[in-house]
N, C-alpha and C positions, 0 to 999 in steps of 0.2 A: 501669672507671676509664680504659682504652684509648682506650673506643670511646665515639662518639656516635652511639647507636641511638634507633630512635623506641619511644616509650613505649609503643604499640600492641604491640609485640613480647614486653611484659610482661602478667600480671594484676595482678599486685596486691604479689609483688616480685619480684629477679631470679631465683629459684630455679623459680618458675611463668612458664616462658615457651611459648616458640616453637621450633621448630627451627632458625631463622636464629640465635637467641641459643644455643643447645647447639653450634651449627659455631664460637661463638666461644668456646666453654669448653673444647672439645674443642682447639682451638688452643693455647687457653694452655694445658693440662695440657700437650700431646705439646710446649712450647719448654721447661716444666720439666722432665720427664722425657729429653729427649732426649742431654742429659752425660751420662749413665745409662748408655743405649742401649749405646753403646760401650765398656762393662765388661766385664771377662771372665765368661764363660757359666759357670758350675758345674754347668748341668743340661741335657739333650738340650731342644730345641727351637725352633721360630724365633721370633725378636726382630720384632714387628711394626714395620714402618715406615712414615711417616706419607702412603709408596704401598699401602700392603699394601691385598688386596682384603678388605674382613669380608667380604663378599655372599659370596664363594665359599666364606672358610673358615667362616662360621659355618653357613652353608644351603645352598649347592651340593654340597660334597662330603661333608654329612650326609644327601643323599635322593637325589643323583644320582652318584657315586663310582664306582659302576658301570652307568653308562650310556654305551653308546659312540653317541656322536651317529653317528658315520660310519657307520653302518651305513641312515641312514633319508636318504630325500633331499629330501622333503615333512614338518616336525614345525610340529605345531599345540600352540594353549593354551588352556586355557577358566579363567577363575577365576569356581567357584560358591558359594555359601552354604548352597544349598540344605538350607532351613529350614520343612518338612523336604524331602528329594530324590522328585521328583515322574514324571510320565510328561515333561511336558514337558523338564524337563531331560535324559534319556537321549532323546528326540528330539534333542535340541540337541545333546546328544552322537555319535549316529548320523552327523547331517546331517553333523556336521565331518570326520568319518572317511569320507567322499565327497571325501571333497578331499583329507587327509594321509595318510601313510605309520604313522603314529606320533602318538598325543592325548596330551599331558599335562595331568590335571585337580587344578588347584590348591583344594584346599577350604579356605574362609574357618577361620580358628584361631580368632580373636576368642570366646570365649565371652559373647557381645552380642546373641544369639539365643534364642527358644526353647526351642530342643530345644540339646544342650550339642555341644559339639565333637565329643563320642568318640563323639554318637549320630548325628550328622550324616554326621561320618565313614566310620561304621559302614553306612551308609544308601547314601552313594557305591560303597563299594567293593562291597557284594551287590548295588549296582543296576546294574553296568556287570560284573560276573564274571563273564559268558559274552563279553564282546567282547575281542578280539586288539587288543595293539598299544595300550593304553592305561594308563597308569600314573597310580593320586590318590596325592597327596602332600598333606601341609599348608601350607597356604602361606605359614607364618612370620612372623617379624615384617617382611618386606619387601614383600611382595605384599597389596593389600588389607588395610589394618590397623588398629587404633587409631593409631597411630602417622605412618601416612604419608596414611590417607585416613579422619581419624575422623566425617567428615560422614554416614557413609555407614552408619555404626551410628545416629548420631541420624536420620538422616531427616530434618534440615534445612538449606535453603541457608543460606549465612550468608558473610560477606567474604571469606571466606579461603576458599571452594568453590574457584574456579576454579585456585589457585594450589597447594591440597595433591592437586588430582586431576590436574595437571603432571605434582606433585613425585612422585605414586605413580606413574605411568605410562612418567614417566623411567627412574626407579629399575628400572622392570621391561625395557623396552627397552633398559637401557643396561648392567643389571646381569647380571640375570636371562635373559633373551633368548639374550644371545651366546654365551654357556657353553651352552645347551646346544640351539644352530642352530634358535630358534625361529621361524619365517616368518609362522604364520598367527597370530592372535586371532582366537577366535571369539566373537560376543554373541549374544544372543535381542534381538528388541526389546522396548521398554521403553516401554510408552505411557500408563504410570499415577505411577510413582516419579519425581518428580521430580528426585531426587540422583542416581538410576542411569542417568538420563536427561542429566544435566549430564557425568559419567563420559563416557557412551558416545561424546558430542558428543567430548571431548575427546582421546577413544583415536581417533577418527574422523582428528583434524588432526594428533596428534603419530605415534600411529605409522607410518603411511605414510613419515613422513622420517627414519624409524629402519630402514628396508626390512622391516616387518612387516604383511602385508595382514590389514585388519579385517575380517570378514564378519558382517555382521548377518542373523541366521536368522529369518523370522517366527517368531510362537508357535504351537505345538501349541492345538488347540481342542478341547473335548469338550462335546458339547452346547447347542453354540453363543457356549460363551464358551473365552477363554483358562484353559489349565491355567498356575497358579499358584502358588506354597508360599503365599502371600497368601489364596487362594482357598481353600486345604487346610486353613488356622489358622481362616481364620473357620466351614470348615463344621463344625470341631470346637467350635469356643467356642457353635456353636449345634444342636451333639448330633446332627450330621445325618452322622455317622460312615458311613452305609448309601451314601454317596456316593463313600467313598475309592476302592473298587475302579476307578472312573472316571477318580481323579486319581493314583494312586501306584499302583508297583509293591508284587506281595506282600511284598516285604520291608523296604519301608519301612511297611509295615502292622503287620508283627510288631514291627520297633522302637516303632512306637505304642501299640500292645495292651500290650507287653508295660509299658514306662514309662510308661502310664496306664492299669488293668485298669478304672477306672471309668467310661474313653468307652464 
């Protein structure tokens, strides 16, 4: 009733929008609620204010609370999916820990894959548990998400690419970043996806003026081609299972075997 927004910003009515139309719902709740605000407290806790950080208090200081940044003087990031976690990705992983002091590896939450979060996950953490100085987390609802980059689960470009892979990459360099001294971003290239290839353009141009250097890693190869999770999904959809040892670590083999005894 306020505002005059374009219709684009709707589906079909106001309740299915956008995130530009939730910054103004989010608005008029916190001028309702805010006479409020300044009542007396009956119970321990703090009064969110309409500076308060959520980034930190709902996901910072749920995975990182004790992490003393000062201690590293080089900290890196990688956010993977790996779907499932392959050879190539702990190259990519290695290659980064050439450069930092400290990797943090963000694994995609989205259950919009595959193989599911906790197996993904699973798959991260026994596939990097002999290396020093690196911590997986989940990456929440703020890094890579439905929410802030959902092109990126469909697989297609569409109008609003360029402007939600901004909006994620802000949120991570402006939110995410500075809590906890991250300098590098690392990628693989990307010579096949077209969305992860829109992404990478984009982390390419904004992060740099965030003071965070991008490092694009070539890919690991086996056999002549790139190792894959792409590559991994199709040699199982075509029973050629006799090939993984090539593409994944033992133990992303066991999470295989084990959640499909039938390959």
């Amino acid at each position: 009733e306020k505002c005059e927004k374009s219709s684009m910003w709707l589906i079909d009515e106001p309740r299915h929008c956008n995130h530009k139309i939730n910054d103004l719902y989010a608005e008029a709740v916190y001028d309702k609620l805010k006479p409020f605000l300044g009542g007396t407290v009956h119970e321990t806790g703090k009064l969110p204010g309409k500076d308060t950080d959520f980034v930190q208090m709902i996901y910072i200081d749920r995975y990182f609370k004790d992490f003393d940044v000062s201690l590293y003087s080089k900290i890196g990031a990688i956010v993977m999916n790996c779907n499932p976690f392959t050879f190539g990705h702990r190259y990519l992983i290695k290659r980064a820990l050439e450069t930092v002091d400290f990797l943090i590896i963000f694994v995609v939450e989205e259950d919009k894959s595959v193989f599911s979060f906790a197996e993904r996950f699973a798959m991260v953490c026994d596939g990097v548990a002999d290396l020093e100085k690196v911590r997986v987390v989940p990456s929440g609802p703020f890094v890579l998400s439905q929410t802030t980059f959902p092109e990126y689960f469909i697989k297609e470009k569409d109008d609003e690419i360029a402007e939600n892979a901004e909006n994620d990459i802000m949120l991570f360099a402006e939110k995410i970043a500075p809590h906890l001294n991250i300098r590098y971003r690392f990628v693989g290239e990307e010579p096949d996806d077209l969305v992860t290839n829109e992404y990478n353009l984009a982390m390419k141009k904004i992060l740099p003026q965030k003071g965070i250097k991008l490092i694009e890693i070539p890919r690991k190869e086996s056999c002549g081609q790139c190792i894959s999770a792409s590559l991994v999904r199709r040699n199982l959809e075509d029973n050629a299972a006799g090939q993984l040892g090539l593409l994944v670590p033992e133990s992303t083999q066991k999470v295989i075997f084990k959640e499909r005894p039938d390959i």
